[in-house]
Every structure is written in structure tokens, then in C-alpha cells.
N, C-alpha and C positions, 0 to 999 in steps of 0.2 A: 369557547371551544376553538382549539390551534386548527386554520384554516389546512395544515398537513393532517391531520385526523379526519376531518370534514371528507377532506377527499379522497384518501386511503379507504373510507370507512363504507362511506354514503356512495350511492347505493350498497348496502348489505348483501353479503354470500347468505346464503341457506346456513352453514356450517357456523359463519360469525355470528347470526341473528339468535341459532340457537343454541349456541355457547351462552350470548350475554343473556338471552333468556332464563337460561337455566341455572347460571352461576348468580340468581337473584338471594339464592339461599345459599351458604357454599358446599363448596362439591369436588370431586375429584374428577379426574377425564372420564374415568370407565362409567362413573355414575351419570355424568353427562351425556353419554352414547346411549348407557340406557332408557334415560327420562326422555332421548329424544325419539328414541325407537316407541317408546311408551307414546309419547304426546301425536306423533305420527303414524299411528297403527303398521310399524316398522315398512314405511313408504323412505323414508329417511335414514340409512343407517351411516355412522359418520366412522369412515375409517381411522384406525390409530395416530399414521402418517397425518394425515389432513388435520386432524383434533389436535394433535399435538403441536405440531407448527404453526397451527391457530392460536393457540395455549401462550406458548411463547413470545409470538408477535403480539400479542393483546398486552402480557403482562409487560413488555417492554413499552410498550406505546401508552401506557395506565387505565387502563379499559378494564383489567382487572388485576388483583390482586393476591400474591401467595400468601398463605393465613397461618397453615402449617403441614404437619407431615403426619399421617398419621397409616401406620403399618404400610411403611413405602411409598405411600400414596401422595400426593400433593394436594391440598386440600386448597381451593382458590374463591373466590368472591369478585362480584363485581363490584364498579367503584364508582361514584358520583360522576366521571366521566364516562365510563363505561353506560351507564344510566340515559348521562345524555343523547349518546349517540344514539340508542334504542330508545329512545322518545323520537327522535327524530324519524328513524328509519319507521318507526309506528308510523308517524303523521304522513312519509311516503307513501307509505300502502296503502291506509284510506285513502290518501287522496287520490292514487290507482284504482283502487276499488270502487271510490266513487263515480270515478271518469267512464269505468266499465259498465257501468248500470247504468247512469246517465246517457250512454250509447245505445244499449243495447234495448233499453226498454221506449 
């Protein structure tokens, strides 16, 4: 992984984490606002602005990928890259999560 990825990426925004999340299947932006409203019991709702400027900086950086078009839509996937960085940003959490419990208990 390009040591500029590493550190643009790492730590993860809320909005990047559940983009690459969600584009594990592909998907459109509007479909992605809603799976994340869905998966966060709408604690999370990802404005158009923010999603889409996300959208764009990912597929330039290859984090993800446009697949095709479908009734206007952009239809995108995440990519082996994309993958990595969210493995990684995973093993951050735990290992936050772990540091939290291990304190706290």
C-alpha cells in the first residue's frame, strides 16, 4: 500500500469507512446513504455533498471503482485496495476497542 494512501486514509472518516463498507457489493451513492442509514439505525445519514466528494476522491485514489451506469446512476465497487485500507482501518478499531476495555474494566 502507497505510503500517500496510508496516510490520507488511516485513520478513517465515518463517511470513508462506510462507503468502502458498503461498496463490498456494488452500489450506487443513493444506495449507499441508505444501507448506511439502514446499518446505523439512521444515527448516520451521509449528505450528497460529502458522499459524493468521497465517491470521487476514492475512485481517483483506486479505493474504488466505476463498474457502470445504470438509469443515471453510477454503479461502483470496491477494489483490492480499497479492501486493504478497511482491513486495516478494522485492526485500528479493535485495537481501540480493545485499549477501551482493557481500561476500563
Amino acid at each position: 500500500m502507497d505510503a500517500h494512501i496510508k496516510k490520507v486514509y488511516v485513520p478513517m472518516t465515518e463517511t470513508g469507512f462506510y462507503i468502502l463498507l458498503c461498496l463490498q457489493e456494488p452500489n450506487h451513492g443513493y444506495g449507499v446513504v441508505q444501507k448506511v442509514k439502514d446499518l446505523t439505525n439512521d444515527a448516520i445519514c451521509l449528505a450528497p455533498g460529502t458522499m459524493y466528494g468521497s465517491l470521487s476522491k476514492m475512485e481517483k485514489d483506486g479505493l474504488i471503482t466505476f463498474l457502470r451506469e445504470e438509469e443515471k446512476r453510477k454503479i461502483y465497487q470496491i477494489t483490492n485496495l480499497g479492501r486493504e485500507v478497511l482491513e486495516l482501518e478494522g485492526k485500528r478499531i479493535e485495537r481501540l476497542y480493545g485499549n477501551m476495555k482493557e481500561m476500563m474494566s
